[in-house]
N, C-alpha and C positions, 0 to 999 in steps of 0.2 A: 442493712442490718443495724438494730439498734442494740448498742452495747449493755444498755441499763434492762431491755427486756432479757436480753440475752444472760445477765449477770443473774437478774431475779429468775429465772427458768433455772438454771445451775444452783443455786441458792434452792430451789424447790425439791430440784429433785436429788440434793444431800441432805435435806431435811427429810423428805421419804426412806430414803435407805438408810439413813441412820433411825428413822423412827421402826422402820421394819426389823431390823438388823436388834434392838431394843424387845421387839413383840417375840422375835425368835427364842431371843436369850429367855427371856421370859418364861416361853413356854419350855424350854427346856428343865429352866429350875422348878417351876410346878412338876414338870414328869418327874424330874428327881426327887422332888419331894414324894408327892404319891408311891415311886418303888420304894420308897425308905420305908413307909406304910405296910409293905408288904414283905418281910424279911424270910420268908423261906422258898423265896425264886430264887435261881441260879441265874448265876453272872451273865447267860447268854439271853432265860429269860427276863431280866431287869432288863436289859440291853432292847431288845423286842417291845416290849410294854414301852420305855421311853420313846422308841424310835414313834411306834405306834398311836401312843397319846400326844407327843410332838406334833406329828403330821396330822391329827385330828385338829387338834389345838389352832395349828396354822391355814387349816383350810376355812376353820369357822372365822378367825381374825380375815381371813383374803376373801370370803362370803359376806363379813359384815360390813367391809371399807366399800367393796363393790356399791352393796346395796346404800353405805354414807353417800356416795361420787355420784351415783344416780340420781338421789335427792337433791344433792347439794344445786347438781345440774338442772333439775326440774325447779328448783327455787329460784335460782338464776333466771331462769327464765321468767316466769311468774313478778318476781321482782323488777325485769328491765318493762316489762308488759306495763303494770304497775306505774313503774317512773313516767313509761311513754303516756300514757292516759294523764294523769298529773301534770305532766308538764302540756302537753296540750289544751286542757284547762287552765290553765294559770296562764297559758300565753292566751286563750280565747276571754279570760277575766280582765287580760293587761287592756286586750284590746277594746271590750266593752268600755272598759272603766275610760279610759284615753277616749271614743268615742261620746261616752255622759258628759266628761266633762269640758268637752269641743262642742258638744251642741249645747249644751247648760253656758258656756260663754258667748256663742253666738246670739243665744235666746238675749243674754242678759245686755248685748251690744246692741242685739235691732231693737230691744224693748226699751234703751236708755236714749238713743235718736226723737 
């Protein structure tokens, strides 16, 4: 077990729950706001409409991280794909170049004899 992956995983996931815990609060004061909008509901209907627009609220924010974390994933990939080709190249360049300039010195050795 390595400590430092272990610390940054823990470090990730109270930066989610506190970023979640923030989207919550959020959508709550939006509903508050919106029933303040509407002043001839009863206490039980305010209560309803918050609950209601909350949970709307929250399923769109938990619908649109999904569809973030799927992307971010399909980039990830895309990007290591990317890196792997590049670097492939540049070691197939290292080694032409290293080869030109092994026969470019040979040439220049048997042609100086």
């Amino acid at each position: 077990m390595d400590p430092d992956k272990d610390s940054a995983r823990g470090l990730a996931q109270l930066e989610g729950y506190l970023l979640w815990n923030a989207e919550v609060e959020e959508a709550r004061r939006q509903a508050g706001r919106f029933t303040d909008e509407l002043p001839w509901l009863t206490t039980a209907q305010r209560e309803d409409v918050e609950r209601v627009y909350t949970a709307d609220r929250l399923a769109t924010s938990r619908a649109m991280l999904c569809r973030v974390a799927a992307r971010a994933i399909g980039l990830r990939g895309e990007y290591e794909a990317r890196y792997r080709r590049l670097k492939a190249r540049c070691v197939a360049a290292g080694v032409v170049l290293v080869g030109a300039v092994g026969g470019t010195c040979t040439a220049v050795t048997f042609l100086a004899r």
